[in-house]
C-alpha positions in Angstrom: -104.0 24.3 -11.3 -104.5 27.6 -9.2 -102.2 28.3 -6.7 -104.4 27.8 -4.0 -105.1 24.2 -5.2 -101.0 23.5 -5.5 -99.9 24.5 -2.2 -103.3 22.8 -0.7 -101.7 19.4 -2.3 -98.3 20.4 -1.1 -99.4 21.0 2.2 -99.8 16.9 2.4 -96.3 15.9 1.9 -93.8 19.0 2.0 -93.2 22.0 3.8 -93.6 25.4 1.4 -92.4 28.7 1.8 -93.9 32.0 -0.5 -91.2 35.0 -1.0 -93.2 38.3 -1.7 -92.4 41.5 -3.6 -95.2 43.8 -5.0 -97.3 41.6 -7.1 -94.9 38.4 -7.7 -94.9 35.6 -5.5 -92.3 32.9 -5.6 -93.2 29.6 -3.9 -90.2 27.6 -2.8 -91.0 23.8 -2.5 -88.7 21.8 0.2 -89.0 18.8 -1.3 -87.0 18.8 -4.4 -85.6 22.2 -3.3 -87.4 23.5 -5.8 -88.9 26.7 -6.8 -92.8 25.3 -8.1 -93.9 28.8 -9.5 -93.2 32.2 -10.0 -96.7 34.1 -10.1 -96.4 37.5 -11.9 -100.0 39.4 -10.9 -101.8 36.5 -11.3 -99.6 34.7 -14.0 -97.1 31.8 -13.2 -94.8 30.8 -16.5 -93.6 27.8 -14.7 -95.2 24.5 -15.8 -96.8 22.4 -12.8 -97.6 19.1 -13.0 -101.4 18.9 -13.3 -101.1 15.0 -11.3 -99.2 17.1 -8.8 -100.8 14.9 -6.1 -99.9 11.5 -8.0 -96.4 12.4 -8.4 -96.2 13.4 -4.7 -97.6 10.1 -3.6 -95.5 7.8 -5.7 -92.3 9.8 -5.1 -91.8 10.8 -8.1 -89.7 13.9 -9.3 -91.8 15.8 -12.0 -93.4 18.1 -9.7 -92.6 20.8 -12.3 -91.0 24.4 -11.7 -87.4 25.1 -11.4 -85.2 22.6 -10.2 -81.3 21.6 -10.2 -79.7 18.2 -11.4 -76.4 17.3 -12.6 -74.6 16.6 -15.8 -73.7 15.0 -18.3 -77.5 13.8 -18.7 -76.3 10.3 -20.2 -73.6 9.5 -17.2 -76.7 10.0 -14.1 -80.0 9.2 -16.4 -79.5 5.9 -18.3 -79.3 2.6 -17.7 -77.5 1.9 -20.5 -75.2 5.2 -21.5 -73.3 3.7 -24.2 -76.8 3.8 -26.2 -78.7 5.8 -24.3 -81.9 3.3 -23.5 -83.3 3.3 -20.4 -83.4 6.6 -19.1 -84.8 7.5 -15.2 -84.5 9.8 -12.7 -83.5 8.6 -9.3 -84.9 9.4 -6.6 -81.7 10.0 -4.5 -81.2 12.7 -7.0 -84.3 14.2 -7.9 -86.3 14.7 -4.9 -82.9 14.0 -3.0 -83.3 15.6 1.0 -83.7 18.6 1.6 -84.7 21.0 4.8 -85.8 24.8 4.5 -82.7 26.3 7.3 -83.5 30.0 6.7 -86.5 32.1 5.6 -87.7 35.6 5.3 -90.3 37.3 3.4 -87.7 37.4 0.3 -85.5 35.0 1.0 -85.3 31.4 1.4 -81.7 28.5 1.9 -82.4 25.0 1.6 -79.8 22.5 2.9 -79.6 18.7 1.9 -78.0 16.0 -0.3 -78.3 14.3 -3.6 -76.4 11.5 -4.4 -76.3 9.2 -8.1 -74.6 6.7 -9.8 -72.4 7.5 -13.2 -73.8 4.5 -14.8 -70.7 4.6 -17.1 -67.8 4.3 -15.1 -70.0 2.6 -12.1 -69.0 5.7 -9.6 -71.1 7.1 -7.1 -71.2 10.5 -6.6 -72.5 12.1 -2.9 -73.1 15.6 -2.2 -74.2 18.5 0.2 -75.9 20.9 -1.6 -76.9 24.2 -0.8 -79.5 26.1 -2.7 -80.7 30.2 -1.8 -83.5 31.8 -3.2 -83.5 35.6 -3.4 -86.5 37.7 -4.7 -84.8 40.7 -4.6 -88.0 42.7 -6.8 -90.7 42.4 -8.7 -88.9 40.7 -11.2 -86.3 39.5 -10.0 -85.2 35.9 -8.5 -81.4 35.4 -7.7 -80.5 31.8 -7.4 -77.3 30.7 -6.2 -76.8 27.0 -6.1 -73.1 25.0 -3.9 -72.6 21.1 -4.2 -69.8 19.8 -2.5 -69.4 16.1 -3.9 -66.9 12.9 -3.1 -67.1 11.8 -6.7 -63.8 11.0 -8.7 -65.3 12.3 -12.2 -66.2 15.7 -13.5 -69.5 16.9 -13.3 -71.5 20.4 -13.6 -74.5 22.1 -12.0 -77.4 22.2 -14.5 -80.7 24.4 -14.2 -84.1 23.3 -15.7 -86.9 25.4 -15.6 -90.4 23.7 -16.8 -92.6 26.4 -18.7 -96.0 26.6 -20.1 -96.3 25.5 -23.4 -98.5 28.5 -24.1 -100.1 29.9 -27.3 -97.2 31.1 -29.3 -94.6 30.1 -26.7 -90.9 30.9 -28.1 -87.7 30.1 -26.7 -85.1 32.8 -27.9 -81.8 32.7 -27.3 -78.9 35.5 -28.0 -76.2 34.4 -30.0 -73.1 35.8 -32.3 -73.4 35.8 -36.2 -72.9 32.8 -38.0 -74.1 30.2 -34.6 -74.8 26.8 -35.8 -77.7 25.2 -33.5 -77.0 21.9 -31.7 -80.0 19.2 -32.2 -79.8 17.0 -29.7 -82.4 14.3 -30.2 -81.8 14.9 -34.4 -83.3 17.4 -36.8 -85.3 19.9 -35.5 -87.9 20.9 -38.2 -87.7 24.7 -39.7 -90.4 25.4 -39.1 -89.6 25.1 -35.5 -86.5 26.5 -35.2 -85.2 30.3 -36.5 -81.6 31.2 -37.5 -80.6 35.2 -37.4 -77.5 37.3 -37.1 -78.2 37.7 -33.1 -80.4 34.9 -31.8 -82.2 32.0 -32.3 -86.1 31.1 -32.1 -87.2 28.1 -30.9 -91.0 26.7 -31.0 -92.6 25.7 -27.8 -96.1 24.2 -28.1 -95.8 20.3 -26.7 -96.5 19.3 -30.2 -93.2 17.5 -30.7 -90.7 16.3 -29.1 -87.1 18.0 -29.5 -84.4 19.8 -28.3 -82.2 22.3 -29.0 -78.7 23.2 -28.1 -76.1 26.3 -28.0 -72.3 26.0 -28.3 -70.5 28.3 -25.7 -68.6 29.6 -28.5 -71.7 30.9 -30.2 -72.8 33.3 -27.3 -72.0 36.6 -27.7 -70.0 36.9 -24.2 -67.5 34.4 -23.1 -68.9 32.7 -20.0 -72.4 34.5 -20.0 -75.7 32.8 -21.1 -79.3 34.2 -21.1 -82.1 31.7 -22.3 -85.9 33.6 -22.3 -88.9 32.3 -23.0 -92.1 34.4 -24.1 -95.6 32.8 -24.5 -99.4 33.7 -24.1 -101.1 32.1 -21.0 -104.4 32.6 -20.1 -104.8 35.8 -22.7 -102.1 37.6 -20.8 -98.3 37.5 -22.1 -95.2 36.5 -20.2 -91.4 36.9 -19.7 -89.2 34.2 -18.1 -85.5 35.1 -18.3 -82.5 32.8 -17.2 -79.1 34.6 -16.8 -75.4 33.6 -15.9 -72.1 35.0 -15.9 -71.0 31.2 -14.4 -71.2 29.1 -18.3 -69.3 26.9 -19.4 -66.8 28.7 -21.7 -65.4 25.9 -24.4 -66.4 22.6 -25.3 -63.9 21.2 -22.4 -66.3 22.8 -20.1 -69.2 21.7 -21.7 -69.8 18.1 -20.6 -73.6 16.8 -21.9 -73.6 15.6 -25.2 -75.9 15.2 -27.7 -77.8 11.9 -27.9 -77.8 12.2 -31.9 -74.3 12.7 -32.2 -72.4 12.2 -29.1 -68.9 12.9 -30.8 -70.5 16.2 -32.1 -70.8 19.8 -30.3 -72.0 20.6 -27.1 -74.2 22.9 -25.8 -74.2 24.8 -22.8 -77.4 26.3 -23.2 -80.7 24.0 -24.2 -84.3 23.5 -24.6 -87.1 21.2 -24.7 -90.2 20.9 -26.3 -92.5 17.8 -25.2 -94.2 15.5 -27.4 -98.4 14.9 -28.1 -97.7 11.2 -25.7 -97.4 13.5 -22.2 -101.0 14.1 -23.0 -102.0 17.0 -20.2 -98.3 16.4 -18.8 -97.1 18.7 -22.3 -94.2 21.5 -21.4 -91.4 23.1 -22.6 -88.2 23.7 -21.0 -85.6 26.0 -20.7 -82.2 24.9 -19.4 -78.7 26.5 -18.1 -75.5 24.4 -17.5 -72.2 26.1 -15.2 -69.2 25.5 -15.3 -68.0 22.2 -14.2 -66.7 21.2 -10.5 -63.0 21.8 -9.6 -61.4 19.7 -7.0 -60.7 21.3 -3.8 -58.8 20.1 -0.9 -59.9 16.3 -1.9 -63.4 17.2 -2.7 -65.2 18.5 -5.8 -66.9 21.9 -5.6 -69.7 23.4 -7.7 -71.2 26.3 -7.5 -73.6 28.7 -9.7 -75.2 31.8 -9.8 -78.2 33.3 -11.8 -81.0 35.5 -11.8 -84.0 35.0 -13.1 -85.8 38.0 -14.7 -89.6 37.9 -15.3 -92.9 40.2 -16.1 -96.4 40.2 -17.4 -98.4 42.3 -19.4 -98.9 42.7 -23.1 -97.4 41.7 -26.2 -95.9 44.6 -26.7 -94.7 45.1 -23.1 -92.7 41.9 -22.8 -91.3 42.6 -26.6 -89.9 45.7 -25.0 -88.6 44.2 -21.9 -87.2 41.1 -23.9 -85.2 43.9 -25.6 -83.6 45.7 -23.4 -82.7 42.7 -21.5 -80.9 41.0 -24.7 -80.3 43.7 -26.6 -82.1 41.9 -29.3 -83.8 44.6 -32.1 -86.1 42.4 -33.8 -87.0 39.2 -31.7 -88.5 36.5 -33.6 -91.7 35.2 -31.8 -93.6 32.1 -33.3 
């Protein structure tokens, strides 16, 4: 769906909001408080919803783009978290309410609330949440996200941005020698998923659903994550980077847990793929999680920062942007 046709859609049930620099434009969706796409000369990474208009209509929450939830996933998504059946999104959460308070040509705050039930312990949790969007060039998106919550459990902040699943689409993630992958929905097949000394591939094509996890401990700098995805859309190539300095830093910290083995590892960095049953509603995800909320005078406070680095061009130009982003020598792409 062209940009044109998106915001024309959006334009019936929420107010919008398009940050400029150069060639990228960012397009910051109230409802949701999310950011929908991220065009780079033409190209946007970010997965829309082709039934954007039906899930507008029905109130529903996959829109697509960027957007911010809470975790653990199997406390605020399932009916039934002791063995994981059921799961939803509600709607109190995911759109939630939000306003656009401030914008400029590079800059946009939303202010509102989201509020859900932790399904295992029967709590409620209600927040204020603040989110800022800051194109600050061509390439790059800061994001700083503040919840302040009355909710007696511990929680984190969790980023989840859709992506194309594009010819050749790879996830690849940084890592120290020796990282052993999380699986969170069970085995992810080899030839899906690539081991090195430095980082780890990960297929995205909607072929197959999966998802993968990374410890903290396996990232090469306490507290820092970067997730990037690279993939061919529409014969051009494309780089989506997510970067933090605000990760969890242990499994304490680390609070979702995998569906296969809930007693297992955690990760605080993760990724879908989607299965052939979404149909034309196929994408891949990449997926940051913070550090979680600390209690402060009576209330619990979350916050998170990260940027969001991205470019478009060829193969060869995102492979040499990809590098000197991670570091990486030899980046496995599928």
């Amino acid at each position: 769906m062209g940009t044109g046709n998106v915001q024309k859609v959006l334009s019936r049930y929420t107010a919008t909001v398009s940050l400029r620099r150069g060639g990228t434009e960012a397009l910051i969706v109230e409802r949701g408080a999310r950011l929908l796409s991220l065009n780079i000369n033409g190209v946007n990474p970010l997965w829309v919803n082709p039934s954007l208009e039906k899930v507008l209509s029905t109130s529903g929450w996959n829109t697509g783009g960027l957007r911010l939830w809470f975790s653990p996933e199997r406390n605020f998504f399932y009916e039934k978290p002791e063995v994981f059946e059921g799961w939803f999104c509600p709607s109190s959460l995911d759109p939630g309410r939000f306003k656009l308070t401030y914008v400029d040509s590079s800059k946009a705050v939303l202010d509102g609330s989201m509020e859900a039930v932790d399904l295992n312990t029967g709590w409620r949790l209600y927040s204020h949440v603040r989110r800022e969007f800051h194109l600050t060039s061509e390439d790059k998106l800061i994001v700083r996200d503040i919840v302040y919550a009355d909710y007696p459990g511990v929680f984190n902040l969790w980023a989840l941005a859709q992506v194309e699943p594009g010819a050749r689409g790879t996830v690849i993630v940084p890592v120290e020698r020796g990282a052993e992958p999380v699986h969170y929905f069970g085995p992810i097949p080899r030839d899906r998923l690539y081991v090195s000394e430095d980082h780890l591939s990960f297929k995205i094509d909607g072929a197959r659903v999966c998802k993968l996890g990374v410890k903290p401990e396996d990232v090469p700098c306490e507290g820092h994550s970067t997730i990037a995805y690279v993939a061919e859309i529409d014969e051009r190539w494309v780089l989506l980077l997510l970067r933090t300095c605000d990760a969890p830093r242990d499994q304490e910290e680390c609070l979702d847990v995998a569906k296969a083995d809930p007693r297992g590892p955690r990760g605080c960095i993760q990724s879908y793929n989607s299965g052939p049953e979404a149909g034309p509603e196929r994408f891949g995800e990449i997926e940051l999680h913070f550090k979680p909320a600390v209690e402060v005078g009576g209330r619990k406070v979350a916050w998170a920062e990260y940027e969001i680095i991205s470019t478009s061009g060829t193969r060869d130009d995102v492979l040499e942007r990809l590098k000197m982003e991670t570091g990486l020598k030899a980046p496995k792409l599928f």
